[in-house]
C-alpha positions in Angstrom: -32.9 117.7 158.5 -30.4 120.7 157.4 -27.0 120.9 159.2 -25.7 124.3 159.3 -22.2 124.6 160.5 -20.4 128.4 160.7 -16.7 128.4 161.8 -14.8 131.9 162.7 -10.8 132.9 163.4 -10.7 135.3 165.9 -9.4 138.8 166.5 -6.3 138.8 168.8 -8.0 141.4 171.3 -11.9 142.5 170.1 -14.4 144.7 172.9 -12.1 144.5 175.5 -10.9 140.9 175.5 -8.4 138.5 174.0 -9.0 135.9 171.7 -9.1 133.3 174.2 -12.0 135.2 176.4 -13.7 135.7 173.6 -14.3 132.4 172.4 -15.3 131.5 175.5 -18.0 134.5 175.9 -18.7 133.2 172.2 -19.6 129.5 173.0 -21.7 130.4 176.0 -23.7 133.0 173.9 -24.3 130.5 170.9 -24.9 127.8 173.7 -27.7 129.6 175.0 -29.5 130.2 171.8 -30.4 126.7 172.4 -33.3 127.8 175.4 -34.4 130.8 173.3 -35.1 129.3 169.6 -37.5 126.5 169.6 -36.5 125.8 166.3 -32.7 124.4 167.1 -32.9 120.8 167.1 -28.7 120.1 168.1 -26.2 122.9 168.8 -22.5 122.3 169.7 -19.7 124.7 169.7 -16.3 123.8 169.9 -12.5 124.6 170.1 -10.4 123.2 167.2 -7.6 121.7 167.8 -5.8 121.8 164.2 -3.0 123.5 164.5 -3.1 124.6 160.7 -2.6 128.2 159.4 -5.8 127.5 157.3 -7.6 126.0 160.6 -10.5 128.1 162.1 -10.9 128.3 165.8 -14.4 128.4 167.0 -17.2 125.9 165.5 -21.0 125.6 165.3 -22.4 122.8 164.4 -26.4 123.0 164.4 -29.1 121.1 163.1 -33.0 122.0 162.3 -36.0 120.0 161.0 -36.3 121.7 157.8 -35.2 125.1 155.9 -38.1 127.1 157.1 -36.4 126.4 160.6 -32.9 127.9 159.6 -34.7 131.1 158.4 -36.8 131.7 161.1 -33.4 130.9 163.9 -31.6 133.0 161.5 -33.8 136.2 161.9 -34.7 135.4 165.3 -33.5 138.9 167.5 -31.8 136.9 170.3 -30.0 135.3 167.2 -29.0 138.8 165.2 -27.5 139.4 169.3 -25.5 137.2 169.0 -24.5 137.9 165.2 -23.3 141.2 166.0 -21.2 140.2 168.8 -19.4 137.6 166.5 -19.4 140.1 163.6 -17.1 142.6 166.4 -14.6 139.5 167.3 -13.9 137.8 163.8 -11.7 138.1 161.3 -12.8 135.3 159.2 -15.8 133.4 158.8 -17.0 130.2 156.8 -20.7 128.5 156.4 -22.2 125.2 155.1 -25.8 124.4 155.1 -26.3 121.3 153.5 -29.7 118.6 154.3 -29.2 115.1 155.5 
């Protein structure tokens, strides 16, 4: 099984909303992925609660039977949708893949 888990720090106010609005739109556009790629075995997004500077603020955790299931959500077009919303609304981003 791979885990793939992406967290982002959001722009204060990105295409026409705040941070806060945003994440929201965020999580129900990842959450939806779910009905579209067959290959998603688990997705979760949430809100983190760490209050650190270094924190980041929105989490996915997702998990797929093997590699070839990663690439093929990854380059899915409801997927790249998605990416290019996120890609307007982030300032930072950070990715782990690892298998389990």
């Amino acid at each position: 099984m791979i885990i793939h888990i992406v967290m982002w720090t959001l722009k204060e106010f990105a295409e026409g909303a705040g941070k806060s609005e945003n994440a929201e739109i965020l999580k129900r556009k990842i959450e939806a992925l779910k009905d579209m790629i067959p290959e998603i075995n688990h997705l979760e997004v949430g809100f983190n609660m760490n209050e650190s500077p270094s924190a980041f603020e929105v989490v996915l955790y997702s998990e797929f039977i093997d590699k070839e299931g990663l690439a093929a959500y990854q380059i899915h077009p409801e997927h790249r949708k998605v990416a290019e919303f996120v890609g307007a609304i982030t300032e930072r981003r950070g990715v782990a893949d690892y298998e389990r």
